[in-house]
Each structure stands twice: as structure tokens, then as C-alpha cells.
TIVO-2410 file (N, C-alpha, C; in nm, 3 decimals):
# residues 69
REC num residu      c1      c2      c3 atome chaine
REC   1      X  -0.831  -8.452  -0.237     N      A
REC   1      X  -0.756  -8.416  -0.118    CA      A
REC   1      X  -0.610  -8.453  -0.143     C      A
REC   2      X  -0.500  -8.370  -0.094     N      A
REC   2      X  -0.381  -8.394  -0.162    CA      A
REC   2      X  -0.290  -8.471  -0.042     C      A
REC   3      X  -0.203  -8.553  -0.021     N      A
REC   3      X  -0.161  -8.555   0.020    CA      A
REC   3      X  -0.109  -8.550   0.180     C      A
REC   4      X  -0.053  -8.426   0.169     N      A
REC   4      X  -0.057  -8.320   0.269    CA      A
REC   4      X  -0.135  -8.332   0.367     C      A
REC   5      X  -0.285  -8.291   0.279     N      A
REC   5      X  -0.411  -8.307   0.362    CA      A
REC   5      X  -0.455  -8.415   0.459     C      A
REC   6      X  -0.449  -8.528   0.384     N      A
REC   6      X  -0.465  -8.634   0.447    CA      A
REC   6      X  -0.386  -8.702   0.526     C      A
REC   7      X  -0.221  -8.629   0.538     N      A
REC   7      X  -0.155  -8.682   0.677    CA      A
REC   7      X  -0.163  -8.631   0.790     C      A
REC   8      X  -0.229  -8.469   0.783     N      A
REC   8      X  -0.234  -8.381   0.888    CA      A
REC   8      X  -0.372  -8.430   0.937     C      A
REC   9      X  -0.480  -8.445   0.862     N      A
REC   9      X  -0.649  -8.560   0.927    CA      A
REC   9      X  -0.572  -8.659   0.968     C      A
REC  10      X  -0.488  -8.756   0.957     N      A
REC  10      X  -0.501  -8.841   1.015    CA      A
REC  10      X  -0.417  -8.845   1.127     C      A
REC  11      X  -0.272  -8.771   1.121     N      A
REC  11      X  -0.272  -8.724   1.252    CA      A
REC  11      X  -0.331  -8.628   1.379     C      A
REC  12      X  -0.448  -8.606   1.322     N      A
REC  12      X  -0.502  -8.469   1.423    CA      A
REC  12      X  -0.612  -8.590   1.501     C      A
REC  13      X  -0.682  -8.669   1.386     N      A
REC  13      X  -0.731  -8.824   1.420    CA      A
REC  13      X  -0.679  -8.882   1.559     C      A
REC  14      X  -0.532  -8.929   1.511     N      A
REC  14      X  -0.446  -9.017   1.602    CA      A
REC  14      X  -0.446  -8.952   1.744     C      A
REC  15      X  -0.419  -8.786   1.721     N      A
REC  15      X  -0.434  -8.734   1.860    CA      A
REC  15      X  -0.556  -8.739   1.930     C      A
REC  16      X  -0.692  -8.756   1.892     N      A
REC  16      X  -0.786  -8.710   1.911    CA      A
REC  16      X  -0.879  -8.840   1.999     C      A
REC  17      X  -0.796  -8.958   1.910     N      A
REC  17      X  -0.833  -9.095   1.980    CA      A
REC  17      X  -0.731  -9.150   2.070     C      A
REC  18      X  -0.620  -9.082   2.092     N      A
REC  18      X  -0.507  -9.126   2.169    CA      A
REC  18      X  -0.558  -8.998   2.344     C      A
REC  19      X  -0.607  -8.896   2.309     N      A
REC  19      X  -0.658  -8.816   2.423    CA      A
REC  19      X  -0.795  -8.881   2.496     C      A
REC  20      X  -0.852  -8.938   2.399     N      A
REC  20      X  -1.026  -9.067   2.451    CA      A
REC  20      X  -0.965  -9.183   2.533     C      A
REC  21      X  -0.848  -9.222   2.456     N      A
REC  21      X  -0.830  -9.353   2.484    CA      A
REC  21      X  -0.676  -9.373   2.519     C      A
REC  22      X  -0.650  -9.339   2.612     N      A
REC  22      X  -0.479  -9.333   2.628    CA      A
REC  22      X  -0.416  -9.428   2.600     C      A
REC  23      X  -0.460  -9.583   2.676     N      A
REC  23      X  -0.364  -9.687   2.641    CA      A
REC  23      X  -0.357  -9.798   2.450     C      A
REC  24      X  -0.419  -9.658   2.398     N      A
REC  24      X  -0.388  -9.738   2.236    CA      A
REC  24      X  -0.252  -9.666   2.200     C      A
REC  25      X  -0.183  -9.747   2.170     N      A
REC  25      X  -0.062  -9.710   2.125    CA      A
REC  25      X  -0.053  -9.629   1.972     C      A
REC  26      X   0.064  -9.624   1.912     N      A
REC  26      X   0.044  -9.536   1.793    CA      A
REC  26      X   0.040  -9.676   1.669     C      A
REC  27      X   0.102  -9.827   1.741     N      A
REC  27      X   0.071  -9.942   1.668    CA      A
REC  27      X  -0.020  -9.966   1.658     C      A
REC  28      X  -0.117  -9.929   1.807     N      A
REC  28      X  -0.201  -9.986   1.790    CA      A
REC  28      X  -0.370  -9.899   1.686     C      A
REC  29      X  -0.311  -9.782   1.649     N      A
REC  29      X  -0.391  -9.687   1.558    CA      A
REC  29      X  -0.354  -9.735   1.400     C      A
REC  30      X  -0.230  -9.771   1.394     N      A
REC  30      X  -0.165  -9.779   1.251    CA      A
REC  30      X  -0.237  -9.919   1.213     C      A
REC  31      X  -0.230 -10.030   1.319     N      A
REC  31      X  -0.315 -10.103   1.255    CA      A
REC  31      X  -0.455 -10.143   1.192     C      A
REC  32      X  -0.534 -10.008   1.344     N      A
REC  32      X  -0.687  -9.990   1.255    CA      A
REC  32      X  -0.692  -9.941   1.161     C      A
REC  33      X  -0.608  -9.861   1.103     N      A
REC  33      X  -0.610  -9.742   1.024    CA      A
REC  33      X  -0.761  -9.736   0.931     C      A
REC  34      X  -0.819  -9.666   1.023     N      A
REC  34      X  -0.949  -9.580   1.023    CA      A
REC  34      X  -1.078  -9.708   1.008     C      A
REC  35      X  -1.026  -9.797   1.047     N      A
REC  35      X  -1.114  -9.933   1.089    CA      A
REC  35      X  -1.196  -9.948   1.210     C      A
REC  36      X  -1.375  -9.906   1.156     N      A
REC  36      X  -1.451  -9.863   1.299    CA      A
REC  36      X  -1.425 -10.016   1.418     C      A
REC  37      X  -1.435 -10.138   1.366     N      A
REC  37      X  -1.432 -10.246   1.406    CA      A
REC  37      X  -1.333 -10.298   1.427     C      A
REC  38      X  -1.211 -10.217   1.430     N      A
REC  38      X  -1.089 -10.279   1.449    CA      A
REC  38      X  -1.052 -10.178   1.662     C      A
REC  39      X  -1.103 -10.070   1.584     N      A
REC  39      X  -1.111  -9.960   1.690    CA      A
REC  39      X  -1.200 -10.004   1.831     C      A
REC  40      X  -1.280 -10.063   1.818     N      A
REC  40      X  -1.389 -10.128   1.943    CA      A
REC  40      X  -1.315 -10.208   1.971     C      A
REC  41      X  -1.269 -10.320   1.888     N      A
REC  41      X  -1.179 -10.398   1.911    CA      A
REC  41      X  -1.081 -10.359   2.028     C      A
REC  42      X  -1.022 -10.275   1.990     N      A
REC  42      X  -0.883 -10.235   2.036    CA      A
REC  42      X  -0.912 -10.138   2.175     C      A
REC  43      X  -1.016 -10.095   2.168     N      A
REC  43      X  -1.061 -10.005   2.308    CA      A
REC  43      X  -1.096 -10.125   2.409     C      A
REC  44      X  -1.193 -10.213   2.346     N      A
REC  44      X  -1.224 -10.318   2.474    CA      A
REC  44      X  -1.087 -10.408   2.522     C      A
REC  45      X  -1.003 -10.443   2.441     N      A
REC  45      X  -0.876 -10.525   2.487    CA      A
REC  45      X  -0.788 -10.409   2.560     C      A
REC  46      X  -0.728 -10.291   2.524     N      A
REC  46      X  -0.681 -10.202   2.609    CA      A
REC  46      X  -0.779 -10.183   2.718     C      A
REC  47      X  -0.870 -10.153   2.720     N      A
REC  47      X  -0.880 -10.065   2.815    CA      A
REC  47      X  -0.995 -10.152   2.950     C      A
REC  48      X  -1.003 -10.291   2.903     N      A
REC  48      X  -1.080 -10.349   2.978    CA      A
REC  48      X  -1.233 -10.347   2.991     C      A
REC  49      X  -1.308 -10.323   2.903     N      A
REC  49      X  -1.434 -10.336   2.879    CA      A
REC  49      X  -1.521 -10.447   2.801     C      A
REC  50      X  -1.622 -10.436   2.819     N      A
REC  50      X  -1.682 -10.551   2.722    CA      A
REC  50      X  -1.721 -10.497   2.592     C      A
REC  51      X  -1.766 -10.543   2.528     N      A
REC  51      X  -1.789 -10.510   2.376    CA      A
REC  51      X  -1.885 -10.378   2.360     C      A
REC  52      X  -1.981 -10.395   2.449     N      A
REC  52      X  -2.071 -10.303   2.394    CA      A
REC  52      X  -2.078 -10.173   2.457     C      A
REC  53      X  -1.959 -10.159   2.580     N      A
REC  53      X  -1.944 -10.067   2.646    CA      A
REC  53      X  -1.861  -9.972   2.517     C      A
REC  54      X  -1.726 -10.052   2.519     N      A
REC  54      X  -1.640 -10.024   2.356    CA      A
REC  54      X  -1.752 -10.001   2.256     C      A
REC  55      X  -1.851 -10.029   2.232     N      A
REC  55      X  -1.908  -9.949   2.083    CA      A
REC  55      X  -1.983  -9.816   2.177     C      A
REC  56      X  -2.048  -9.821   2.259     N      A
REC  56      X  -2.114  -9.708   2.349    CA      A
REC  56      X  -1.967  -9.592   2.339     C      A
REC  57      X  -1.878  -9.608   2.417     N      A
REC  57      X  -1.772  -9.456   2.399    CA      A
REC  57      X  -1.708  -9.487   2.236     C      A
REC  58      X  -1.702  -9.545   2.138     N      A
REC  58      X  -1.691  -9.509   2.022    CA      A
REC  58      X  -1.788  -9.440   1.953     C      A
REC  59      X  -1.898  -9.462   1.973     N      A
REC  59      X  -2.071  -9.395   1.901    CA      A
REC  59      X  -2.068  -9.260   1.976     C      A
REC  60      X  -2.052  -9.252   2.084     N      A
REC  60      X  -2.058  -9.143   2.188    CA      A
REC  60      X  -1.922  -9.029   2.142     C      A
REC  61      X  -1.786  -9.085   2.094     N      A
REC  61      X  -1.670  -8.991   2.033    CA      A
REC  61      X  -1.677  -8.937   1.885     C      A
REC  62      X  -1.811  -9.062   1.848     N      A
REC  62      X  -1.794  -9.032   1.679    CA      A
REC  62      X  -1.894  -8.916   1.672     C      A
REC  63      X  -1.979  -8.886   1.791     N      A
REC  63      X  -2.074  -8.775   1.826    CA      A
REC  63      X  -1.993  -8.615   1.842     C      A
REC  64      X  -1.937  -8.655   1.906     N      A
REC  64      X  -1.840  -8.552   1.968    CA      A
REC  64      X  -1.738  -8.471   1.826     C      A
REC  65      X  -1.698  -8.594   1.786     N      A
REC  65      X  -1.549  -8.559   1.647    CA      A
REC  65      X  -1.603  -8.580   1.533     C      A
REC  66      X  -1.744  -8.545   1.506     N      A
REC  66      X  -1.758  -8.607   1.356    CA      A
REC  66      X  -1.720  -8.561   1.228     C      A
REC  67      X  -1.658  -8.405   1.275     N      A
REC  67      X  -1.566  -8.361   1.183    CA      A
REC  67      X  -1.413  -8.409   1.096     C      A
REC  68      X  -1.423  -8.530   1.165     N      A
REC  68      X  -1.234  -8.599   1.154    CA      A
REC  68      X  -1.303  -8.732   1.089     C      A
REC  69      X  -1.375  -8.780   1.153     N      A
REC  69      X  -1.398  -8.938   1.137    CA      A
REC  69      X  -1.430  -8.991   1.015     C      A
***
């Protein structure tokens, strides 16, 4: 995969989890960068949930997008 390729996946990514999850910032994507456990992480502290709610809508998006992920 060249390049190219892989900045346009990972921004089509960034949009895709920034439309699920509004209050992750674009810091706060750059730091998971493509880190499933950084990502639960970061959904339950934004967005106010407990842990396993955060892995439930991550398992449930990775259903939905499994073309990107």
C-alpha cells in the first residue's frame, strides 16, 4: 500500500470515528492511532460511559465499518 493510500484510510477512518463519537478530538485520534484499547479508552473518558458500554459501541462500529478498521 503506498503511501497515498494509507493517508486517505486513515483519514476517511478519522472521519468515520469522529461522526460515532463527536467529542474525540483529532488529538485525541492521533494519539490512538489505530489503537483498539486506546479507542475504548478514549470513548469512555469523552463521552461518559463505563468501560463496557465503550467496548459494546466500539464492537457494534467495528460491525458496521469493517471495511476501514
Amino acid at each position: 500500500m503506498n503511501e497515498d493510500i494509507a493517508k486517505g484510510n486513515w483519514k476517511q477512518f478519522k472521519g468515520k470515528v469522529k461522526e460515532q463519537w463527536g467529542k474525540l478530538t483529532d488529538d485525541d485520534l492521533d494519539v490512538i492511532a489505530g489503537k483498539r484499547d486506546q479507542l475504548v479508552g478514549k470513548i469512555q473518558e469523552r463521552q461518559g460511559v463505563a468501560r463496557d458500554e465503550a467496548e459494546k459501541q466500539v464492537k457494534d462500529w467495528e460491525t458496521r465499518n469493517k471495511y476501514i478498521w
